[in-house]
Backbone of each chain as ProteinMPNN parsed JSONL, in Angstrom:
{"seq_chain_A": "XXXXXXXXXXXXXXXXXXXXXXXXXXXXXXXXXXXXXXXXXXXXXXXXXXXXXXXXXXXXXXXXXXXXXXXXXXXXXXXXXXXXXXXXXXXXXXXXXXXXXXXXXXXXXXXXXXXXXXXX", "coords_chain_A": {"N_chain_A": [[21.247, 38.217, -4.518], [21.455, 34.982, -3.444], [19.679, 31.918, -5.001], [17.299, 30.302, -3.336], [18.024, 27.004, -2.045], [16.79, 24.057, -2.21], [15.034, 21.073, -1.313], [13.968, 17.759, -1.634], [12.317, 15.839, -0.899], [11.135, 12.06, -1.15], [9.461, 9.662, -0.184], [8.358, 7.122, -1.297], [7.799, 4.01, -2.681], [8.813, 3.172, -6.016], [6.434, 3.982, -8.808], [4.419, 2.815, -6.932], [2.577, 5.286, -6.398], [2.374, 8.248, -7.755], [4.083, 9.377, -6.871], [7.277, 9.097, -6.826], [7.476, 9.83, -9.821], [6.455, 12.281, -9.59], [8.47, 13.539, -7.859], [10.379, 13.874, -9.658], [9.698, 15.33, -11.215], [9.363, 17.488, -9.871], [11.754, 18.432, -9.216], [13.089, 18.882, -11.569], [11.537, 20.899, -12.469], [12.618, 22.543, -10.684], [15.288, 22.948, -11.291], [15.1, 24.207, -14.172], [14.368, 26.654, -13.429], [16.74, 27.356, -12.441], [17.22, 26.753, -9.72], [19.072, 25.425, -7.102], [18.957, 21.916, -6.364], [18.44, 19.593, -3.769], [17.679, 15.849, -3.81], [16.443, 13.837, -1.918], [16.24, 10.439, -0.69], [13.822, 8.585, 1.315], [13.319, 5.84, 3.449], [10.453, 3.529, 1.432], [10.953, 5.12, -1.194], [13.763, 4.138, -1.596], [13.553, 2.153, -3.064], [13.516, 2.868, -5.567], [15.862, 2.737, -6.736], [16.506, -0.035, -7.016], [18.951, -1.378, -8.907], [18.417, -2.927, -12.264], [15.976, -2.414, -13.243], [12.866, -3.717, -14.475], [10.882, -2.29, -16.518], [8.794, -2.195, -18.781], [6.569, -4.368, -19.049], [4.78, -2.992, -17.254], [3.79, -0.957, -18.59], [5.22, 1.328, -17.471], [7.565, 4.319, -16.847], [11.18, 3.921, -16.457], [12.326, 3.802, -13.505], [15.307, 4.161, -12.57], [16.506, 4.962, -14.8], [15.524, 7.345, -15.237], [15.693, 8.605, -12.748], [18.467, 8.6, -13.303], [19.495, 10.357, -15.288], [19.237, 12.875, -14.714], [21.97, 13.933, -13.099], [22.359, 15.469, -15.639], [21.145, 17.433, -15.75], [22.193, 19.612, -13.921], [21.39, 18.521, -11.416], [22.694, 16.898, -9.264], [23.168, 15.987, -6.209], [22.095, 13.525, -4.716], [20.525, 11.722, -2.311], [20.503, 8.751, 0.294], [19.61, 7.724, 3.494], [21.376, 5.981, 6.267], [19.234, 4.358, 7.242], [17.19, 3.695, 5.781], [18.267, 2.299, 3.988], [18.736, -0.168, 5.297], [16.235, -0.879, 6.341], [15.66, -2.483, 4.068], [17.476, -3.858, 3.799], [19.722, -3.137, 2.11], [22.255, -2.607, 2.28], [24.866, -3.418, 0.841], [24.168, -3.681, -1.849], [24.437, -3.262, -4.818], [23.525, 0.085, -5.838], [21.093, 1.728, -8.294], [21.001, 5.037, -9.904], [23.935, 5.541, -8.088], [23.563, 6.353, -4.637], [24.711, 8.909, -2.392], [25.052, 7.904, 0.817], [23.394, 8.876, 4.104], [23.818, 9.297, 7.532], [21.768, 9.637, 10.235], [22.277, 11.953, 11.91], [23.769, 13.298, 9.755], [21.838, 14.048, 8.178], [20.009, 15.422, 9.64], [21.258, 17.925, 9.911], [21.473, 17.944, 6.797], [18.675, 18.829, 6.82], [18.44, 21.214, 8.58], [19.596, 22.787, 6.853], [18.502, 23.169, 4.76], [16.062, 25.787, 3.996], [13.846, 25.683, 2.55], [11.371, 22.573, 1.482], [10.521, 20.072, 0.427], [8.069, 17.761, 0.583], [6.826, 14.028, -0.889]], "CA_chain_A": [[20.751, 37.215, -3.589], [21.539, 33.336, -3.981], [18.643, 31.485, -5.031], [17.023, 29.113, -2.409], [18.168, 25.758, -2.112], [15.191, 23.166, -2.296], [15.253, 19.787, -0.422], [12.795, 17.346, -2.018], [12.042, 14.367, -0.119], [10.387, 11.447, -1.507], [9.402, 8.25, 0.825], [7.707, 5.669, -1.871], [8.228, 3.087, -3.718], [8.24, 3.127, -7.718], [4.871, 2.765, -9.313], [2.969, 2.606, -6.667], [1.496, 6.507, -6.427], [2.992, 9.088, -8.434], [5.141, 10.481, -6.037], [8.513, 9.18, -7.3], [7.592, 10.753, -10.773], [6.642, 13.759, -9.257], [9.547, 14.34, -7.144], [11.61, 13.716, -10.22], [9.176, 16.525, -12.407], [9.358, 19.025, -9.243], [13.43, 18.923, -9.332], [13.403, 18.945, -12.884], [11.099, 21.699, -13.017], [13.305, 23.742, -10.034], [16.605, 23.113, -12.134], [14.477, 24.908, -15.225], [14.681, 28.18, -12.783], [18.127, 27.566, -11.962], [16.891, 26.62, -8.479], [19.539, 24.186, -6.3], [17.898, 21.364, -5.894], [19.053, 18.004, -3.385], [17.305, 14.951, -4.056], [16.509, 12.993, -0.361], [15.001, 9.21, -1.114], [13.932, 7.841, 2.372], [12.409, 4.64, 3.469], [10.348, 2.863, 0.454], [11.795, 5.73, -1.81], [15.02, 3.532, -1.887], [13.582, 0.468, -3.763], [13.546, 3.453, -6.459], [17.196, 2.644, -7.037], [17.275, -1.431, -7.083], [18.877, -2.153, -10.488], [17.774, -3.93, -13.551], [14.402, -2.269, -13.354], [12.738, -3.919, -16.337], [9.229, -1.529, -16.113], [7.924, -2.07, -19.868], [5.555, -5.208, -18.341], [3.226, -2.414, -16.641], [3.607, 0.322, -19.132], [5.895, 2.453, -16.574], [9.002, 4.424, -17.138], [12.437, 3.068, -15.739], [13.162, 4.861, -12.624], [17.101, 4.032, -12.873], [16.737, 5.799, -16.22], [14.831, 8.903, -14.835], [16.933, 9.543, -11.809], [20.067, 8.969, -14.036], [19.68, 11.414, -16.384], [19.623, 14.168, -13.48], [22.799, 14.949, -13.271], [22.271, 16.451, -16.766], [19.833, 19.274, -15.468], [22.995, 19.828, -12.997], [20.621, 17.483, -10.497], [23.771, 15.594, -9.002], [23.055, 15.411, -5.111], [20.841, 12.372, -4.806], [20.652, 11.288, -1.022], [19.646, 8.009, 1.439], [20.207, 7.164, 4.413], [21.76, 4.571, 6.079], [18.226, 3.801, 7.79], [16.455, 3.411, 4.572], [19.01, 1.002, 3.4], [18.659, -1.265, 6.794], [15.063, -1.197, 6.25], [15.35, -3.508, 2.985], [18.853, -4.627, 3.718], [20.075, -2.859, 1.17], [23.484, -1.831, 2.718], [25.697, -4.06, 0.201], [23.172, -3.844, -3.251], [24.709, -2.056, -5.973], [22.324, 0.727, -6.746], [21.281, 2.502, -9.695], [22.285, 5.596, -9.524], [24.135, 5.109, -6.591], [23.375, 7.705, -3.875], [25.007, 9.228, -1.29], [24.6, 7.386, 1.897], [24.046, 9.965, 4.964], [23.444, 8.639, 8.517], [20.731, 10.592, 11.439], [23.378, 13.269, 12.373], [23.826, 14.181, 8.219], [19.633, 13.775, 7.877], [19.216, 16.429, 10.307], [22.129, 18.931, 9.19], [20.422, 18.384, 5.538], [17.185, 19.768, 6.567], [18.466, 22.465, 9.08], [20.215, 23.908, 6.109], [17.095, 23.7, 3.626], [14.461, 26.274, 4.234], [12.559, 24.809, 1.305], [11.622, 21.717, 2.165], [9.328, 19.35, -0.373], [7.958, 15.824, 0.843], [6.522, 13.71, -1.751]], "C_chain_A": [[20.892, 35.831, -4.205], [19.972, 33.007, -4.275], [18.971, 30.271, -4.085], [17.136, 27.864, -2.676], [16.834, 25.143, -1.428], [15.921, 21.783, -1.922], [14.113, 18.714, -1.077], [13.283, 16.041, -1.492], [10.908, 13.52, -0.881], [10.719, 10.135, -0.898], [8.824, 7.168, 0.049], [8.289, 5.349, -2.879], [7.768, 3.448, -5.279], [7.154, 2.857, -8.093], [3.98, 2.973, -8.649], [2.248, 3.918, -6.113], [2.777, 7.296, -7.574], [4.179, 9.639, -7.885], [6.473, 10.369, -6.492], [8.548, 9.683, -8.476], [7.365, 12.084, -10.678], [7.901, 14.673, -8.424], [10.613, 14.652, -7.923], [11.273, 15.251, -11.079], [9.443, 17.712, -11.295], [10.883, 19.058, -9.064], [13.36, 19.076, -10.331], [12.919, 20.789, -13.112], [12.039, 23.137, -11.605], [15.038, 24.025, -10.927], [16.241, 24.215, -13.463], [14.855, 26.573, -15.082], [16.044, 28.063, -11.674], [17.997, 27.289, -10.323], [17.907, 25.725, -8.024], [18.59, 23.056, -6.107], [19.22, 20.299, -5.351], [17.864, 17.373, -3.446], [17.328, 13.946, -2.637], [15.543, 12.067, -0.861], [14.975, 8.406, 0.626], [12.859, 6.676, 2.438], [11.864, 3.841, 1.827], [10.988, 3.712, -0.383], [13.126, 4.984, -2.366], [15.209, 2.657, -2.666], [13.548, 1.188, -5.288], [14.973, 3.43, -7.36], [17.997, 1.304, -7.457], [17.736, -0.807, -8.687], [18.809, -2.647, -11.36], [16.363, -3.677, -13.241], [13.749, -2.743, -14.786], [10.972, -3.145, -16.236], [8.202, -1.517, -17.359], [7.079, -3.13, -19.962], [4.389, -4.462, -17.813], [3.69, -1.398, -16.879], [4.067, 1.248, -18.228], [7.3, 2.691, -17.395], [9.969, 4.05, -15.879], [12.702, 4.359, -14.697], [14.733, 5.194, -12.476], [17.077, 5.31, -14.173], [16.518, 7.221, -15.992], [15.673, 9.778, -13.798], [17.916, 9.449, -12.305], [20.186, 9.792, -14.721], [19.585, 12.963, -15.642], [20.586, 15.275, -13.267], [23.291, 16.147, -14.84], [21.707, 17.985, -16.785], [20.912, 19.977, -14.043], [22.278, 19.81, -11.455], [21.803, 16.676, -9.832], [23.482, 15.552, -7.334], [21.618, 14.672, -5.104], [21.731, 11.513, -3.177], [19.794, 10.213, -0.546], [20.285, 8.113, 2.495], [20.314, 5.612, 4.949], [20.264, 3.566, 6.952], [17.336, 2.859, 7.174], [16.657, 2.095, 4.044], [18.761, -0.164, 4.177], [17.138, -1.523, 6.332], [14.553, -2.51, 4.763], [16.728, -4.123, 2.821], [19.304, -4.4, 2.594], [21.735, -2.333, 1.148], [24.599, -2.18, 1.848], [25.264, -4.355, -1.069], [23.967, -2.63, -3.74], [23.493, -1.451, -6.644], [22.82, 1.987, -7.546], [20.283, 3.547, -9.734], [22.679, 5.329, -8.165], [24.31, 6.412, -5.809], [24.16, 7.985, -2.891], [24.937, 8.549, 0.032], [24.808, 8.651, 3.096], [23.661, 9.031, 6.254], [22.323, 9.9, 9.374], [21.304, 11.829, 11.323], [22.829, 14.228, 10.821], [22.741, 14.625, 8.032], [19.681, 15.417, 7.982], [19.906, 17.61, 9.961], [21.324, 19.548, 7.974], [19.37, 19.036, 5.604], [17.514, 20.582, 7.615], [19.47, 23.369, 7.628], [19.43, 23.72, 4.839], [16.243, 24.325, 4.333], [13.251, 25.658, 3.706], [12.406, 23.544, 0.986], [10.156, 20.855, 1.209], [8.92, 17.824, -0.307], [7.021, 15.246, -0.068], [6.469, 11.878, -1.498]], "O_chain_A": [[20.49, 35.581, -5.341], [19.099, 33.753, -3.832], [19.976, 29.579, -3.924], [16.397, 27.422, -3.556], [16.124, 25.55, -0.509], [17.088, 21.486, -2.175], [13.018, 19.215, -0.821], [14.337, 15.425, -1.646], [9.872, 14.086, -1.231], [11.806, 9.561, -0.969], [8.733, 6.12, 0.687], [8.991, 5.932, -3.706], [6.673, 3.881, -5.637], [6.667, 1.742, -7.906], [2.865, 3.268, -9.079], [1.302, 3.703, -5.355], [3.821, 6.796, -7.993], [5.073, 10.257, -8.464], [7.048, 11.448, -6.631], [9.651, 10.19, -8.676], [7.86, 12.946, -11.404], [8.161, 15.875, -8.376], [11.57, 15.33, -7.55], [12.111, 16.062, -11.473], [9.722, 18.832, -11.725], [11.185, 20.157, -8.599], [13.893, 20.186, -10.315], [13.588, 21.668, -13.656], [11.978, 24.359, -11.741], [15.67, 25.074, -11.054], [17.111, 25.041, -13.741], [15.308, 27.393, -15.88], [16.228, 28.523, -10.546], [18.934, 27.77, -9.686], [17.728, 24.737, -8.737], [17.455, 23.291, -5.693], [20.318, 20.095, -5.869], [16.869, 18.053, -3.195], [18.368, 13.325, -2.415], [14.441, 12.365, -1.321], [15.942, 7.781, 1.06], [11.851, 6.56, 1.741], [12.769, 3.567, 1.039], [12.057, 3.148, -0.615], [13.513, 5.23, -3.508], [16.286, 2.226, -3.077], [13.546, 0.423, -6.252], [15.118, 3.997, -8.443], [19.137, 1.157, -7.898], [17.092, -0.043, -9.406], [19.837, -3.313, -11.244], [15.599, -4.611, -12.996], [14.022, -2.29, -15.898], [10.028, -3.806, -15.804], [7.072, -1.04, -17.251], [6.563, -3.123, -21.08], [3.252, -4.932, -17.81], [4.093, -0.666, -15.975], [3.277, 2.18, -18.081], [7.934, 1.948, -18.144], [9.649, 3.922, -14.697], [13.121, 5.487, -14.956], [15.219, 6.312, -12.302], [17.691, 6.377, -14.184], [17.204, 8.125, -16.469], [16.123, 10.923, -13.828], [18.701, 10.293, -11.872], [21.366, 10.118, -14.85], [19.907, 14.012, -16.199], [20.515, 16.503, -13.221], [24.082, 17.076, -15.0], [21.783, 19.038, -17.418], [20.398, 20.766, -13.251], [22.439, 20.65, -10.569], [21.641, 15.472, -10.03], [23.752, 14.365, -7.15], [20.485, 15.072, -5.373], [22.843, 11.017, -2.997], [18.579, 10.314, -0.723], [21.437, 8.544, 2.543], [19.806, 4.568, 4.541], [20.315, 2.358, 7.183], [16.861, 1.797, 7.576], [15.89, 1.177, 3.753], [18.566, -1.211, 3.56], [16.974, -2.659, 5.887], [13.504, -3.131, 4.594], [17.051, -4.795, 1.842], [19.389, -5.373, 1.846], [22.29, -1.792, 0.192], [25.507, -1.351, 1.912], [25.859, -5.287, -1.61], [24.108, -1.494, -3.287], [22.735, -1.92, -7.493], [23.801, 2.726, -7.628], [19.073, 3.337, -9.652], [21.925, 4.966, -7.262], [25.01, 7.354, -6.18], [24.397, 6.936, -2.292], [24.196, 9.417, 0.492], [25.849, 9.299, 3.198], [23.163, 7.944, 5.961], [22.255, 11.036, 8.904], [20.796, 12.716, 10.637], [22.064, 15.18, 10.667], [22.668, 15.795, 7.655], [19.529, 16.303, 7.142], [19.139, 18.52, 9.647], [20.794, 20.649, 7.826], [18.993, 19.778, 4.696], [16.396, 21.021, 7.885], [19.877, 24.527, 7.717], [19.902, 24.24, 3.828], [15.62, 23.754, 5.228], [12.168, 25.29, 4.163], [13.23, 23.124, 0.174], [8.975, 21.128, 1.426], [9.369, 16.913, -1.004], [6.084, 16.034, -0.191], [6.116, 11.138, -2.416]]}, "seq_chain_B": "XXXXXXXXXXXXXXXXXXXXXXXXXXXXXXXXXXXXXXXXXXXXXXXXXXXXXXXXXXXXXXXXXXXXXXXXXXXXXXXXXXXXXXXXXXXXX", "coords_chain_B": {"N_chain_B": [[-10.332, -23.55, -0.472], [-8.147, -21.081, -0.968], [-7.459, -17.832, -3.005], [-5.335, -15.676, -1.942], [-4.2, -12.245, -2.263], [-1.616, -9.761, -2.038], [-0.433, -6.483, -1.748], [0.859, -5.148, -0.639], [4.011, -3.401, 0.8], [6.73, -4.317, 2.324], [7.618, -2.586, 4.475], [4.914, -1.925, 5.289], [3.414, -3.46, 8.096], [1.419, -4.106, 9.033], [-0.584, -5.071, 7.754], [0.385, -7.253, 5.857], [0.92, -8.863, 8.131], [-2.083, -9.122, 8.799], [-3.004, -10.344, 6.463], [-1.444, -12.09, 6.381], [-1.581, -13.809, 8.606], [-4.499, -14.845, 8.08], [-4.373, -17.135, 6.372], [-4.694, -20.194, 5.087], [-4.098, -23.634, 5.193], [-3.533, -25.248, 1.988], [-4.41, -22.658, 0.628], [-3.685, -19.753, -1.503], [-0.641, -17.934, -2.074], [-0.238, -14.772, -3.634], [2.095, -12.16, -4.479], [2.047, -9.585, -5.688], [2.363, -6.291, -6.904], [3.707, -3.771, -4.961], [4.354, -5.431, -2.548], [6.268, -7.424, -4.082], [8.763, -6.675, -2.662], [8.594, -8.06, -0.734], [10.084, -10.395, -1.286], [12.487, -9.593, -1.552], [16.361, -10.579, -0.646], [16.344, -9.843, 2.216], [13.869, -9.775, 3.349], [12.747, -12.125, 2.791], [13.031, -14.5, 4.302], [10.695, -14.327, 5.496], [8.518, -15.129, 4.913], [8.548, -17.721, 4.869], [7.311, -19.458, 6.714], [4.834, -19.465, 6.416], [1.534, -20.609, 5.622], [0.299, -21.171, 3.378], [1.2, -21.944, -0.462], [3.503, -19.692, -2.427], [3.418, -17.243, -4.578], [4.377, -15.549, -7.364], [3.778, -12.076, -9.166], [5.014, -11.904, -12.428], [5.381, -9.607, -14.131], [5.462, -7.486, -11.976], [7.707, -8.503, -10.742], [9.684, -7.9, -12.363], [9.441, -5.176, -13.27], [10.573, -3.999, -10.551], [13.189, -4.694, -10.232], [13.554, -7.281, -8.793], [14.888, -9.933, -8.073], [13.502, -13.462, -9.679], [14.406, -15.73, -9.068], [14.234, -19.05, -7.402], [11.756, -18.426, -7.073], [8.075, -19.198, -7.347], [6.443, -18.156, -10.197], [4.041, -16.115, -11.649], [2.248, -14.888, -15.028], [0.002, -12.276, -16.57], [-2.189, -13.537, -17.586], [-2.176, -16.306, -15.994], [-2.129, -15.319, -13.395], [-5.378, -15.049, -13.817], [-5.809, -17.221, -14.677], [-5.579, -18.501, -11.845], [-7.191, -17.467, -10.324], [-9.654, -18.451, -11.287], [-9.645, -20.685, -10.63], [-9.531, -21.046, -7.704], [-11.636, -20.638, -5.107], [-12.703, -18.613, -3.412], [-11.368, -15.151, -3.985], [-8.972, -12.882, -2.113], [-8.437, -10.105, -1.471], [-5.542, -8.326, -0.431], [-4.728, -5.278, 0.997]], "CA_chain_B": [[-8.908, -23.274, -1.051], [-8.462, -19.47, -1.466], [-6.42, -17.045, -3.717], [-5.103, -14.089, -1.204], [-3.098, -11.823, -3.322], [-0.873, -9.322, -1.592], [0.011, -5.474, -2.926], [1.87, -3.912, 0.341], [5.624, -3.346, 0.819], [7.414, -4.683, 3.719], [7.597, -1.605, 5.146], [3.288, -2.026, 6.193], [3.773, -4.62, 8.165], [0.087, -4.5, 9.661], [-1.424, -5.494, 6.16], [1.013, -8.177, 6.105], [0.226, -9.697, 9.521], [-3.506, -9.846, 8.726], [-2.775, -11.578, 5.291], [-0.413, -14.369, 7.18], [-3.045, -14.945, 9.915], [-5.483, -15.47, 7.626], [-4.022, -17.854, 4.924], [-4.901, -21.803, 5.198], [-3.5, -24.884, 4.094], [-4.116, -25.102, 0.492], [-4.648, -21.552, -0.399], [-2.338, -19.633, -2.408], [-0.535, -16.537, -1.819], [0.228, -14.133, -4.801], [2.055, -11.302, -4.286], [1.418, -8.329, -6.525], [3.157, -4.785, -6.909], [5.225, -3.455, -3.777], [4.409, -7.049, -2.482], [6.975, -8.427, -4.549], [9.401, -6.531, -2.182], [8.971, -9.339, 0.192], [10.957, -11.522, -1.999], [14.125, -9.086, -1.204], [16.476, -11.325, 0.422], [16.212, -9.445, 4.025], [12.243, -9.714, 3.865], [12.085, -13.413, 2.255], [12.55, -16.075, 5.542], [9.57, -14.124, 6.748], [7.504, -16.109, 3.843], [8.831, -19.531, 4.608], [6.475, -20.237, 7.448], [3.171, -19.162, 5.843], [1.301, -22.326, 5.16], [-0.214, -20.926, 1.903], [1.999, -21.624, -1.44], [3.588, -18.26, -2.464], [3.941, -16.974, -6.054], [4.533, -13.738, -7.722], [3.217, -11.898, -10.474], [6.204, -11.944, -12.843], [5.756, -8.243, -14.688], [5.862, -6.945, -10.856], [8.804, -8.772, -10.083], [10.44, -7.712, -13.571], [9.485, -3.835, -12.93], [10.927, -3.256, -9.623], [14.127, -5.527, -9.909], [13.418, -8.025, -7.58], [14.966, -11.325, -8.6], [12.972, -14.674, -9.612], [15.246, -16.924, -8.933], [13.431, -19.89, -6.576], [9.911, -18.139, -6.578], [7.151, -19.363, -8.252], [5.89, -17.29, -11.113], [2.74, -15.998, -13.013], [1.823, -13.949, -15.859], [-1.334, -12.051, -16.011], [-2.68, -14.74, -18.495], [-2.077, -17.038, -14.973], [-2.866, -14.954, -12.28], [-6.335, -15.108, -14.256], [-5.922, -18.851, -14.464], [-5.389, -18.78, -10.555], [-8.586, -16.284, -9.605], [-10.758, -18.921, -11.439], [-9.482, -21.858, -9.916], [-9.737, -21.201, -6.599], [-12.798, -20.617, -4.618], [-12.762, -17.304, -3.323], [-10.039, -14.257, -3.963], [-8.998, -11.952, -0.933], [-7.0, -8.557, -1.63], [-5.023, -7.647, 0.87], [-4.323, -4.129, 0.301]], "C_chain_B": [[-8.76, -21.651, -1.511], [-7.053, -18.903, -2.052], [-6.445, -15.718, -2.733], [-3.54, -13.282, -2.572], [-3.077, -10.748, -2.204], [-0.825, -8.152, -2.103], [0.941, -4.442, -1.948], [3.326, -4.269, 0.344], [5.737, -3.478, 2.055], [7.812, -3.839, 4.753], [5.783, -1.556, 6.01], [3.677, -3.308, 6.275], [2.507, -4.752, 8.446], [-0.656, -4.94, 8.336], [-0.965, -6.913, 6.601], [0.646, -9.262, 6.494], [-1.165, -10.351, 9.031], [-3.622, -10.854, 8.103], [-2.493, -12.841, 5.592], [-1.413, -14.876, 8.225], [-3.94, -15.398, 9.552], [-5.117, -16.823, 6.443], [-4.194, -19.85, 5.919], [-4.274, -22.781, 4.446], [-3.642, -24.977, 2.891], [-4.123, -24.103, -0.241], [-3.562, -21.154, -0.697], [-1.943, -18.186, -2.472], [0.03, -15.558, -3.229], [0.569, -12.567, -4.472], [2.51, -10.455, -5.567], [2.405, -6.764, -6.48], [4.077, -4.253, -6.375], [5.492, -4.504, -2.605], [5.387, -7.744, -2.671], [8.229, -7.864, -3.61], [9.656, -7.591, -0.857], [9.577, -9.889, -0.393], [12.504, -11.002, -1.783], [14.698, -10.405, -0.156], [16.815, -10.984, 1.869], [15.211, -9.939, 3.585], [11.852, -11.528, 3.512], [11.574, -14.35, 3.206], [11.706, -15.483, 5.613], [8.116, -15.013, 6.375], [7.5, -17.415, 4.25], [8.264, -20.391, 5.712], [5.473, -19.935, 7.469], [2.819, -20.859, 5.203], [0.621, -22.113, 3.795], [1.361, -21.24, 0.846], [2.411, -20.258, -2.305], [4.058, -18.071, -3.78], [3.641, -15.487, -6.213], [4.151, -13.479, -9.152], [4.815, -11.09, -11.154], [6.591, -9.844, -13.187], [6.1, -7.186, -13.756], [7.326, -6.847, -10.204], [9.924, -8.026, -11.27], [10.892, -5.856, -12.863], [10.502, -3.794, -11.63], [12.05, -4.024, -9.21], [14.492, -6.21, -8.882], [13.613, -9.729, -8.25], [13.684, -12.983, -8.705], [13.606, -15.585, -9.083], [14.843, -17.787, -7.164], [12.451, -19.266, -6.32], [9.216, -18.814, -7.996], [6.528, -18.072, -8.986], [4.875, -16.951, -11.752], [2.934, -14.994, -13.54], [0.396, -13.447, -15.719], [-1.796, -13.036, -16.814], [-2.779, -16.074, -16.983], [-2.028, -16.592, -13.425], [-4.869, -14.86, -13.302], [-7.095, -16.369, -13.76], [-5.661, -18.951, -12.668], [-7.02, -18.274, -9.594], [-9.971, -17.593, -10.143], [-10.341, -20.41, -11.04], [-9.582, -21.875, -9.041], [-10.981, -20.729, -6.129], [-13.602, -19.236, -4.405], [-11.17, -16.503, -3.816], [-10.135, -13.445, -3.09], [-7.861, -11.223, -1.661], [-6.685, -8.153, -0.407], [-4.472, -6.203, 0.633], [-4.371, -2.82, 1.542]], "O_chain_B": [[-9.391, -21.219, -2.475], [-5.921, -19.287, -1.759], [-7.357, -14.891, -2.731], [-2.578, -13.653, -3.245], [-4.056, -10.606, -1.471], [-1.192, -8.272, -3.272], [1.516, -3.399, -2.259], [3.746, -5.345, -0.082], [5.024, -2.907, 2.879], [8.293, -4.26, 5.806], [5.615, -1.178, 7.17], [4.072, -4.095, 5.415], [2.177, -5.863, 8.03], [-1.842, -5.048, 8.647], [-1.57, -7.631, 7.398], [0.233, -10.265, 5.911], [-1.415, -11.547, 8.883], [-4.05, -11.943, 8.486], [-2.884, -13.984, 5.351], [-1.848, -15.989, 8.521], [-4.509, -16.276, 10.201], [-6.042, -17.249, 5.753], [-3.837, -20.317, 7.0], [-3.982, -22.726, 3.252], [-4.548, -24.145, 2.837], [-3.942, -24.168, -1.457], [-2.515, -21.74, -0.422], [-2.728, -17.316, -2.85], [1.008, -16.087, -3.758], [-0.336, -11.766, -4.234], [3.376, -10.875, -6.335], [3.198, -6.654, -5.545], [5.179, -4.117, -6.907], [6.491, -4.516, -1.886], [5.7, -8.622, -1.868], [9.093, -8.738, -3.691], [10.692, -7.788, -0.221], [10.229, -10.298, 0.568], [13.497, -11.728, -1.819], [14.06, -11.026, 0.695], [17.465, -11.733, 2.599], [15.562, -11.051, 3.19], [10.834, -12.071, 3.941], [10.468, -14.887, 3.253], [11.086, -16.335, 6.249], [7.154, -15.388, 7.046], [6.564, -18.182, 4.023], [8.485, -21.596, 5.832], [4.883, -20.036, 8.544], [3.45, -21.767, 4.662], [0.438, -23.135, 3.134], [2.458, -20.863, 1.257], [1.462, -19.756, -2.906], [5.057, -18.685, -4.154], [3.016, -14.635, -5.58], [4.161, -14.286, -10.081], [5.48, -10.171, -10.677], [7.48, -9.105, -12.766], [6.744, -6.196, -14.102], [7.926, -5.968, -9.585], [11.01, -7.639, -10.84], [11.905, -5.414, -12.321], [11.576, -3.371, -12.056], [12.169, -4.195, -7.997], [15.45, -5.971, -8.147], [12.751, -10.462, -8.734], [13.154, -13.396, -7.674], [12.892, -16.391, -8.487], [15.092, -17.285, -6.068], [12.041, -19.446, -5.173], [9.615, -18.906, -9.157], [6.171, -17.084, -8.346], [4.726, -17.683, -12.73], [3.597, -14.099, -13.017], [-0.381, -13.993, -14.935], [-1.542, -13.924, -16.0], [-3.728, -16.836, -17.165], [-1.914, -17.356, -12.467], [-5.412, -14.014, -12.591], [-8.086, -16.632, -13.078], [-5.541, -20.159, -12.465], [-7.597, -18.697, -8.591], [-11.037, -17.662, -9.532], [-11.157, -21.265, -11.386], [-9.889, -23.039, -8.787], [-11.583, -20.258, -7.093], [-14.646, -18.841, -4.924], [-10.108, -17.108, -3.965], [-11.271, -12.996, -2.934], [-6.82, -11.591, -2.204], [-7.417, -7.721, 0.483], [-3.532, -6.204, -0.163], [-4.063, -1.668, 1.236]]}, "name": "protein", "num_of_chains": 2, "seq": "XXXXXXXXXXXXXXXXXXXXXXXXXXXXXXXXXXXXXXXXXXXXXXXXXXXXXXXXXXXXXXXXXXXXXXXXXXXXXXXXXXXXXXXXXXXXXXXXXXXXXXXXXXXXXXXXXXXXXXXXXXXXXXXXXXXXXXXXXXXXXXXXXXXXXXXXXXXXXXXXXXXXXXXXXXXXXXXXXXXXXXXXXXXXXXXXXXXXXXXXXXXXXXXXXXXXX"}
């Protein structure tokens, strides 16, 4: 039997709750058990990607740094959409890592073909 | 003369709103944490007809790579110096 592909969604911004470090520890920790994992950043989620995060001002770690090192745990689909991006005019910002762009259509594909489905 | 300081992301806009309806001539707007995402340049004109003076707390703007360049700046050493200079402080949060 394949193991279940996992969908982890995370909607906030850096910093301000845990959730973008947790979405990064619950892929980390599904790659551990060989689990698939995709990576979905929607809405504030996206500002998780500006670049030149400088985060050692309020004792945080670098999100650029955290989601880059991903594709090491064989973490490499990292997804927005193009909604997300519109929402901070982000459509022409070089980001870090740079993600996937999907549009509505792709969105909804992505989560009819995850059962396992983690919002954060 | 009042210090409103700021901490929502441009995504809550109803925070926002309240903040800008309430701000007066003189007082001084400081925005703070996912705040400083107003300074993106989509979200910025929306600042430039608030009648409060608008500054940012620098280590905010640093963290979440959101350029300085033409905002006014503080450190916490001067958001300190701002809370005891002005009259009252409002959190908008």
């Amino acid at each position: 039997m394949n193991a279940p592909e996992v969908l982890i969604i995370c909607r906030r911004a850096p910093y301000a709750s845990s959730a973008a470090r947790d979405a990064i520890d619950v892929a980390l920790s599904c790659a551990l058990f060989a689990l698939p994992v995709t990576l979905l950043l929607l809405d504030d989620a996206v500002l998780q990607l500006l670049p030149d995060q400088q985060s050692g001002g309020i004792g945080q770690k670098n999100p650029n740094a955290m989601l880059g090192v991903l594709p090491m745990y064989d973490i490499d689909r990292l997804y927005t959409s193009t909604q997300s991006l519109a929402l901070h005019g982000l459509e022409d910002v070089r980001l870090d890592p740079a993600p996937i762009v999907l549009d509505q259509a792709e969105i909804r594909a992505l989560l009819a073909r995850h059962p396992r489905v983690i919002m954060l | 003369m009042m210090l409103h300081t700021l901490n929502s992301s441009p995504s809550d806009r109803t925070t926002f709103q309240s903040c800008a309806a309430s701000l007066s001539e003189g007082d001084s707007l400081l925005l703070i944490e996912e705040a400083v995402y107003w300074l993106l340049p989509h979200h910025r004109h929306e600042l430039t007809r608030l009648p409060a003076r608008i500054l940012a707390l620098e280590p905010d703007l640093l963290a979440r790579g959101v350029s300085s360049a033409g905002v006014n700046y503080v450190d916490d050493a001067g958001f300190v110096e701002l809370a005891v200079t002005h009259g009252s402080v409002i959190n908008w949060f």
